[in-house]
C-alpha positions as CSV (number, residue, x, y, z in Angstrom):
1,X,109.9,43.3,116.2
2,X,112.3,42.9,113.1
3,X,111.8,43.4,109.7
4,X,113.9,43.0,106.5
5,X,114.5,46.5,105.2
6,X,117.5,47.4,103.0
7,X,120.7,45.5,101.5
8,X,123.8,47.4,100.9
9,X,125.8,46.6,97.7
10,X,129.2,47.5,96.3
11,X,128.8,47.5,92.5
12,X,131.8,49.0,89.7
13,X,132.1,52.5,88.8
14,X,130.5,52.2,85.3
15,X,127.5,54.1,83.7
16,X,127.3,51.9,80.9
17,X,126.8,49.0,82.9
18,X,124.2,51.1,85.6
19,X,122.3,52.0,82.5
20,X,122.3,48.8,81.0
21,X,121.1,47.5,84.5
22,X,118.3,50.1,84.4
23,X,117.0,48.7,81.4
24,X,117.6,44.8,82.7
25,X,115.3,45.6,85.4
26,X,112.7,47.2,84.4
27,X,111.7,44.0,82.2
28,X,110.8,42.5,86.1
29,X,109.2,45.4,87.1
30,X,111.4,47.2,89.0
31,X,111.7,51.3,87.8
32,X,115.4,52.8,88.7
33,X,116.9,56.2,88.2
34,X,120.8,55.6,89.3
35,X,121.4,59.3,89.5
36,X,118.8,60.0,92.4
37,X,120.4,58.3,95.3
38,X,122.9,60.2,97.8
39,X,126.1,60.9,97.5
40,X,129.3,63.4,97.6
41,X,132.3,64.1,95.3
42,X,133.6,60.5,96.7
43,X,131.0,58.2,96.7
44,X,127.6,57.2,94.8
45,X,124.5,55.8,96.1
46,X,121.2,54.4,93.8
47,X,118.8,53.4,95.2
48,X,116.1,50.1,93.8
49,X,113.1,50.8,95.4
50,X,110.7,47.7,96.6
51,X,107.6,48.8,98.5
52,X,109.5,50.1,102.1
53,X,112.7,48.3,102.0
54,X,115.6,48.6,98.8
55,X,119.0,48.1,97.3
56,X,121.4,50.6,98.1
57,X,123.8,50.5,95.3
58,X,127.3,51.9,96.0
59,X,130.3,53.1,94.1
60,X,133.3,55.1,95.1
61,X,134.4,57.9,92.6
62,X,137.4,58.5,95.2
63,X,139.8,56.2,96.7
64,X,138.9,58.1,100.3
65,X,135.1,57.4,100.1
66,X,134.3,61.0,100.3
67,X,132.8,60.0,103.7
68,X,131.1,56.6,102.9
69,X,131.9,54.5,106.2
70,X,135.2,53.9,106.3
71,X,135.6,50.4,106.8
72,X,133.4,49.4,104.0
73,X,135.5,51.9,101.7
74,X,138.7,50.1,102.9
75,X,137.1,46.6,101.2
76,X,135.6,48.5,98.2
77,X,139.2,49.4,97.3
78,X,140.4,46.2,98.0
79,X,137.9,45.0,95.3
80,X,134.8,44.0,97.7
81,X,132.2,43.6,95.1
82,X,128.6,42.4,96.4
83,X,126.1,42.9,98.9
84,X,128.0,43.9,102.5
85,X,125.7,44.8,104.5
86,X,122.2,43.6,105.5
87,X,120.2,45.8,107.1
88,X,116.9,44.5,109.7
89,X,114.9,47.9,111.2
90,X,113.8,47.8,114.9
91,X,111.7,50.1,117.2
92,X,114.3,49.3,119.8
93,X,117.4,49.9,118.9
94,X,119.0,50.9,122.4
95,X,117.8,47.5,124.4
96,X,118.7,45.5,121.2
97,X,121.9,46.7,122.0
98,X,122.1,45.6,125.5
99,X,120.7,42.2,124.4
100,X,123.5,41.7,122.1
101,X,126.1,42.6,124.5
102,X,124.4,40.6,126.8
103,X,125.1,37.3,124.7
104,X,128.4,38.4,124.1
105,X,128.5,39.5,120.1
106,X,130.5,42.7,119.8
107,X,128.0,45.8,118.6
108,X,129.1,49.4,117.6
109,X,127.6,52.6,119.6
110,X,124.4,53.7,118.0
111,X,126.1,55.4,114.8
112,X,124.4,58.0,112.1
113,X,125.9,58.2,108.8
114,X,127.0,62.0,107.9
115,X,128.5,63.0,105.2
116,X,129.3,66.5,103.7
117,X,128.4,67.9,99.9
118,X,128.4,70.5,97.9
119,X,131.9,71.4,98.5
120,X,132.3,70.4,101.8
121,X,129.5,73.2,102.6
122,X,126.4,71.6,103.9
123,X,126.3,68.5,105.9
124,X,123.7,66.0,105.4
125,X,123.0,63.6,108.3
126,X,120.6,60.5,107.8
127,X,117.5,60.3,110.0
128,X,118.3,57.1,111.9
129,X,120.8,55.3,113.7
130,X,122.6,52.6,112.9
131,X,124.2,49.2,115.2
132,X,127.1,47.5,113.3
133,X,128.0,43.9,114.2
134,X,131.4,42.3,112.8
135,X,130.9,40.3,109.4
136,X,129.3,36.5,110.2
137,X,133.1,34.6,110.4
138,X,134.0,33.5,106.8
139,X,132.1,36.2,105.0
140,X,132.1,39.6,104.5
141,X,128.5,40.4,104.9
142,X,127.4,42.5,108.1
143,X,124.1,42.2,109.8
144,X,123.2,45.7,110.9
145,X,120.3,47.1,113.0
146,X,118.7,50.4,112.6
147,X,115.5,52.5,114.3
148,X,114.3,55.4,112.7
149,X,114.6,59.1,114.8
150,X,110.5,58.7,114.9
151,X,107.7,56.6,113.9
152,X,106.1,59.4,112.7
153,X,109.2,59.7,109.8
154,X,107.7,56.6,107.7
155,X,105.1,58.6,106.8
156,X,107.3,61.2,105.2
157,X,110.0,59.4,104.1
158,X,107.5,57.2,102.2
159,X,107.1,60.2,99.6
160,X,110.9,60.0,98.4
161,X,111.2,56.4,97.7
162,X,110.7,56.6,94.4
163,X,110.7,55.4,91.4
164,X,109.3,52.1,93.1
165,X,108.2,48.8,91.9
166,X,105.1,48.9,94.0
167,X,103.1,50.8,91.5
168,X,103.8,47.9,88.8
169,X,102.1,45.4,92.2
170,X,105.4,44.5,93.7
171,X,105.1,45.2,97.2
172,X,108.3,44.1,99.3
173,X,110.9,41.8,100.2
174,X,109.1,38.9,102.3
175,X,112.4,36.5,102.7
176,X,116.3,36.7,102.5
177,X,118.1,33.6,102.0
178,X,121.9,33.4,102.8
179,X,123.8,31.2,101.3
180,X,126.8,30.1,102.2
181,X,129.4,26.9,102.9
182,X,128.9,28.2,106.4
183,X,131.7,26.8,108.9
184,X,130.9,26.1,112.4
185,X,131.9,29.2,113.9
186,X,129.8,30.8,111.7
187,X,126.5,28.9,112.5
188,X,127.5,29.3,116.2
189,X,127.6,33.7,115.6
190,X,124.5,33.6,113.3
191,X,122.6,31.3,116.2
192,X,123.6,33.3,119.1
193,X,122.7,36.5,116.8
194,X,118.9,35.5,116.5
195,X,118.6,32.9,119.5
196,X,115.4,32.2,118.0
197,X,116.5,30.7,115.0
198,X,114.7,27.4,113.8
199,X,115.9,24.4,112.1
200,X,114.1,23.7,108.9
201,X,115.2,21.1,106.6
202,X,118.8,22.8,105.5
203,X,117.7,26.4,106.2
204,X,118.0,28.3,109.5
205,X,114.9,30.0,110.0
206,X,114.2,33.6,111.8
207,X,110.5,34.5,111.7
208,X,110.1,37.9,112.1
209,X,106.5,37.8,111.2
210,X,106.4,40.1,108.4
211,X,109.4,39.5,106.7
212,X,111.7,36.1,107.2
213,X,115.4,35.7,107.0
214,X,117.2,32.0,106.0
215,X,120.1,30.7,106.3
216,X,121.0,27.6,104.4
217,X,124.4,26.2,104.4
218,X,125.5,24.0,101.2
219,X,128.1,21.5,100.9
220,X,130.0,23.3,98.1
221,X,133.2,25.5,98.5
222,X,130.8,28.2,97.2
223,X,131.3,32.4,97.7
224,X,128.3,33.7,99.7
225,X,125.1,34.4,97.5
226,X,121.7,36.0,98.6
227,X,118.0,35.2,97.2
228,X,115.6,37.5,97.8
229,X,111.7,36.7,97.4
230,X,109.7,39.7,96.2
231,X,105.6,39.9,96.2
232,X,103.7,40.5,93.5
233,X,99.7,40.5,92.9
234,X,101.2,41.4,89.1
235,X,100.7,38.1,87.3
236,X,102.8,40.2,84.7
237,X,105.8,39.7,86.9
238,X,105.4,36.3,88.2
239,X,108.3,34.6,88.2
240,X,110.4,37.5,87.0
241,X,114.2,37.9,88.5
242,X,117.3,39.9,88.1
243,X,120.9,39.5,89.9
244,X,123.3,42.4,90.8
245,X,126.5,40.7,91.9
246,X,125.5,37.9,94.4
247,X,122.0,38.9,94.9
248,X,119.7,37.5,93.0
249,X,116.0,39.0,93.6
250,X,112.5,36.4,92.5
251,X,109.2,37.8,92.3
252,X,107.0,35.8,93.9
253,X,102.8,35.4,92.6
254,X,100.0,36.1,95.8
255,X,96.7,36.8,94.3
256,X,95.7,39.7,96.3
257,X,93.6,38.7,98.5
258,X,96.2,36.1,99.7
259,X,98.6,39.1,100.2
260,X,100.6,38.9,103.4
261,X,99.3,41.2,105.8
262,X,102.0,43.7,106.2
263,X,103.0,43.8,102.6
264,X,98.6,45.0,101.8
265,X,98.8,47.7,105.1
266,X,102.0,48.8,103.9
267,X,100.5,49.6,100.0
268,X,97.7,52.5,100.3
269,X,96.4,54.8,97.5
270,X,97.6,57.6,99.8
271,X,100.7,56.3,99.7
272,X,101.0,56.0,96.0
273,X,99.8,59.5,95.9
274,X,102.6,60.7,97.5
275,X,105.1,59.3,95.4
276,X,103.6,60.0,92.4
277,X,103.3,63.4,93.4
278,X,107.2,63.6,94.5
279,X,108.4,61.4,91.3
280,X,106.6,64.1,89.2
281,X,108.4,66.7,91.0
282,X,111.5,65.3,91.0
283,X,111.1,64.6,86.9
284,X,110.4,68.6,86.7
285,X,113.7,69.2,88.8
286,X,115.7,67.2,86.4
287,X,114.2,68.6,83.0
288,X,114.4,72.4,84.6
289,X,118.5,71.5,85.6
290,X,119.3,70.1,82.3
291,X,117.8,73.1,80.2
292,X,119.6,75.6,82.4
C-alpha cells in the first residue's frame, strides 16, 4: 500500500525570509526550526513537520550542491523554485519496481541519498531507498517511491521529527491535489503511473486508503500548484493555511472521533513522549553550543 509522506521544495537562500516564514506558520499551527534539517557546506535542508510525513525545504549554499542530487541541483541553479519532488512510501519497493517497468515508465535503480559533512569526514547515509521516475511531461515535478531499511525504523525515527504540528492536533497530510493545465501526454504518464486512477468530476483520483492523491487539470495556461489538506481535531486551526512557493497547505476540522483511522493510530501519547523528550534535548544542544 501507498501513502503520502514527504514533498521536496526548492526555496531561496535567504534567512530573513525562512525566519519570517517561521513566524507565518506558526500562526496555523505548524512549529519550525529551519536550522535543524540536514545538510553539508553545499546544501540546506529544513524540515515542516506534519504528524509522519513533511516539507523538506531545500537551498543550495554552493553552485555544486555539496552532494544534494545532482539533477535537482542542476534546476535549482537554473532557478527551479517550488515543490520538485513528491514523495509516496511503500513496503515494496523492489516489485513496485518491476511493476513499473512492466508498464513501461522509466524508473531509477533503488538509490540512497549520501552525502558527506563535516569536512568531507564523516559520511551520512539516509535510512531508505529511493525510486526516481522522470518529471510528469510538462512539469517539473517528480513522483518518487521510497521503503524504509525496516519497519521497525518508524518507531525510532518518530522521535526526531520534531518540532511537529501534531502536538497543536494537526495530525497529517490526508490529500495532495495537483494542479496543472495537464496536456495529454501527461494524463496518459500519470494514468499508466497509478492504473488505478478514478475519474471524479475534474480530479483524477488515487485512493490509497489512508492518504489520497488528485489530479485535476484546469483550462488555464497556469504553472503547476499543489493543495495540500491537513487534519486537525484543533478547532483553533480550522481553516488555517500557509503557501511556500506553489504549495499551498489547508487545515482541515475532524472532530475526533471522526478522525481518519490512520491519522488517530498514527498519534499516541507514547509517541508524543518521544518527541518531547528529543525536542527538549535537542533545545539543550543548541543553548549548550551557543554559550560555548
Amino acid at each position: 500500500m501507498l501513502r503520502l509522506d514527504h514533498f521536496v521544495l526548492n526555496i531561496e537562500n535567504k534567512p530573513d525570509e525562512l525566519n519570517h516564514l517561521k513566524k507565518r506558520i506558526a500562526g496555523a499551527g505548524y512549529p519550525f526550526e529551519p536550522t535543524w534539517g540536514k545538510g553539508t557546506k553545499g546544501f540546506k535542508a529544513g524540515n515542516i513537520w506534519i504528524g509522519e510525513q513533511y516539507f523538506e525545504l531545500i537551498w543550495l549554499l554552493t553552485e555544486d550542491g555539496g552532494g544534494w542530487k545532482d539533477d535537482w541541483v542542476e534546476k535549482y541553479n537554473k532557478g527551479h523554485r517550488g515543490i520538485i519532488a513528491l514523495y509516496l512510501m511503500t513496503d515494496e519497493l523492489d516489485n513496485l519496481r518491476e511493476s513499473l517497468i512492466d508498464r513501461g515508465i522509466q524508473v531509477s535503480e533503488p538509490q540512497r541519498i549520501s552525502f558527506r559533512w563535516f569536512f568531507g569526514l564523516f559520511k551520512k547515509t539516509m535510512p531508505w531507498r529511493s525510486l526516481f521516475t522522470p518529471p510528469i511531461p510538462g512539469t517539473s515535478l517528480q513522483i518518487c517511491f521510497g521503503e524504509l531499511d525496516s519497519p521497525q525504523l518508524m518507531e525510532k525515527v518518530r522521535a526526531y521529527m520534531v518540532p511537529n504540528s501534531a502536538d497543536n492536533g494537526i495530525f497529517g497530510i490526508e490529500e495532495a491535489i495537483i494542479k496543472n493545465n495537464f496536456s495529454e501526454e501527461a494524463i496518459s504518464y500519470v494514468k499508466n503511473l497509478f492504473p488505478d486512477l478514478k475519474q471524479q468530476g475534474s480530479h483524477l483520483l488515487y485512493d490509497m486508503g489512508s492518504t489520497r492523491l488528485s489530479f485535476e487539470s484546469w483550462r488555464e495556461t497556469l504553472p503547476l500548484s499543489i493543495e495540500l489538506r491537513a487534519v486537525t481535531t484543533n478547532p483553533t486551526y480550522a481553516n488555517k493555511d500557509f503557501q511556500i512557493e506553489n504549495v499551498k497547505v489547508t487545515n482541515i476540522f475532524y472532530p475526533t472521533s471522526n478522525l481518519p483511522i490512520y491519522f488517530s493510530e498514527a498519534e499516541t501519547k507514547g509517541h508524543r513522549k518521544l518527541r518531547q523528550k528529543k525536542h527538549s534535548e535537542r533545545f539543550i544542544s543548541v543553548v549548550k553550543n551557543f554559550l560555548g
